[in-house]
C-alpha positions, 0 to 999 in steps of 0.5 A, spaced: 261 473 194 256 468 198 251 474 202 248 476 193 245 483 192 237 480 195 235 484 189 238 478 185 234 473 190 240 468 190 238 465 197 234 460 193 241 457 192 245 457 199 252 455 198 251 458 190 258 461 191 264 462 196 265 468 199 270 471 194 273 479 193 278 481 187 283 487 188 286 491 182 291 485 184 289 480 179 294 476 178 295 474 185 288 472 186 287 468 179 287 462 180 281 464 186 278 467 181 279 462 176 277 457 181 270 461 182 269 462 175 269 455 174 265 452 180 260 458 176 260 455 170 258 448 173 252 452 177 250 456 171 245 451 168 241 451 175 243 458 176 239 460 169 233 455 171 231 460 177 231 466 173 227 463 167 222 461 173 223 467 177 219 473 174 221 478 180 228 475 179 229 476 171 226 483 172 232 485 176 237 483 173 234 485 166 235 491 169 242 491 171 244 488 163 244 491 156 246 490 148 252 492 148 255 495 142 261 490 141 256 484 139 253 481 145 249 481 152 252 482 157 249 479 163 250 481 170 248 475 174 251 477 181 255 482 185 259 482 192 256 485 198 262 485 199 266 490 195 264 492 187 266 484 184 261 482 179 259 476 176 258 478 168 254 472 163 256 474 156 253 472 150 254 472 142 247 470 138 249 463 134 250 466 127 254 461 120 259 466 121 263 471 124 266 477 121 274 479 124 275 486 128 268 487 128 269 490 135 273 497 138 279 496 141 278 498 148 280 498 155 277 496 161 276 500 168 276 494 173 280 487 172 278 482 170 278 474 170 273 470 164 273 462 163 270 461 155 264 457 155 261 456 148 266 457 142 272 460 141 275 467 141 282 471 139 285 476 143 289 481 141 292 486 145 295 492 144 300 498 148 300 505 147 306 508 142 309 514 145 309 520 140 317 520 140 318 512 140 321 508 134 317 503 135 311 502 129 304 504 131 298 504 128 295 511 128 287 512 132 284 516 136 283 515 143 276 516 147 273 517 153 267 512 154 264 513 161 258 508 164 251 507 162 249 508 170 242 505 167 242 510 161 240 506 154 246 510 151 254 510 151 257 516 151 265 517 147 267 524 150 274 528 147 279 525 141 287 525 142 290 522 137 295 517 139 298 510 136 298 503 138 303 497 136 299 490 137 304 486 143 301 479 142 294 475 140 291 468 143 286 463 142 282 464 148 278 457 148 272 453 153 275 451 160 281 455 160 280 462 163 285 468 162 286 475 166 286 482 164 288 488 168 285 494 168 288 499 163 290 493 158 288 495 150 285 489 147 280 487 142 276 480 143 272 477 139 269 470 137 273 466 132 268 460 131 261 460 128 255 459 132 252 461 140 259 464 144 258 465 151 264 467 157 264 468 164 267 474 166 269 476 173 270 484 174 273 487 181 273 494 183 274 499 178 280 503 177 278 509 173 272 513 171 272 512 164 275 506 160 278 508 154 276 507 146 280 507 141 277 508 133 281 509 126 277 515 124 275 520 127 268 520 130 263 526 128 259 529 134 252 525 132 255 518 132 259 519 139 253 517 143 252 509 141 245 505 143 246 501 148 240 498 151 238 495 157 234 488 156 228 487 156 225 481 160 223 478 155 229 478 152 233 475 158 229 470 158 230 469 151 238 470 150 238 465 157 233 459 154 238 459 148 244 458 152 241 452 157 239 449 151 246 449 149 249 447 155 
């Protein structure tokens, strides 16, 4: 991942990182990921100090991040000429507290690796029930949300009923990175009050669509969710918070 997008101007920082390529093979390659992830972090002060004197640079990258619905920034600080592998910065604003369950349960096109850096968080992660098992599940309904490609909007399409049985829950913690396939149903959210930030490494998408999963159906003028790209200035603000924080 060493030759960045030139958009992304991340020459200014030779050797920022090793060249690095994540298949939807994750598991066999997280301890590189992993290794990435935490060599990122280390950087992330000097990598937030060019952006924040680079106009040009926060302007591109603006670009390519948004407010996501679930609570946070999301960040998109680099990608791989290489192939689709993305290094992602996600931010939680600092708040007194933090109310459980806030976000959708969903799934994920690609796989991923994420280090927590600021905060704690809970993961719940979920399976599909099938229709005739004798498993307990909790009925939702399932919708399709397809990328924003630049839009300011997500949009959640079909409604099919399914059931979903929670199939465990971790405490996600700074400096301890965790891996998700493609396809996993989870939930994560931040469990402790104040700034929340991760790292999140992302491979090559698997799906066209990830999958969102709602207690109650969704009325057509509610199916498209605000979802906005950043502006510079509020790039610059989210990541001025997290420098100071680190």
């Amino acid at each position: 991942m060493k030759n960045l997008n030139r958009s992304l101007s991340f020459e200014k920082l030779p050797q920022l990182l090793p060249d690095c390529t994540i298949s939807n093979q994750l598991l066999a390659q997280e301890e590189q990921a992993s290794g990435l992830l935490m060599k990122s972090a280390a950087l992330l002060p000097e990598i937030i100090e060019v952006i924040l004197s680079d106009d040009d640079l926060a302007d591109s990258i603006a670009l390519n991040s948004y407010l996501h619905p679930n609570g946070f920034g999301k960040i998109v600080l680099a990608h791989s000429n290489l192939d689709r592998t993305r290094l992602r910065l996600h931010i939680w604003p600092e708040t007194s507290s933090r109310p459980r369950h806030e976000g959708d349960l969903h799934d994920h096109r690609w796989p991923f690796v994420s280090l927590p850096i600021l905060g704690r968080f809970t993961e719940t992660r979920f399976a599909e029930v099938g229709e005739k098992s004798e498993v307990p599940g909790d009925p939702v309904y399932l919708y399709h949300c397809h990328p924003r490609h630049g839009r300011d909007r997500l949009y959640l399409q079909g409604c099919i009923k399914s059931r979903l049985t929670q199939v465990f829950e971790a405490e996600r913690i700074p400096g301890k990175s965790y891996s998700c396939e493609a396809g996993e149903i989870h939930r994560f959210e931040p469990s402790s009050p104040g700034l929340a930030i991760t790292l999140v490494l992302t491979g090559d998408p698997a799906a066209n669509a990830a999958k969102v999963y709602r207690e109650t159906v969704i009325p057509d003028e509610e199916s498209t969710i605000p979802a906005p790209t950043m502006t510079k200035l509020e790039l610059k603000q989210l990541l001025s918070i997290v420098l100071r924080k680190m």
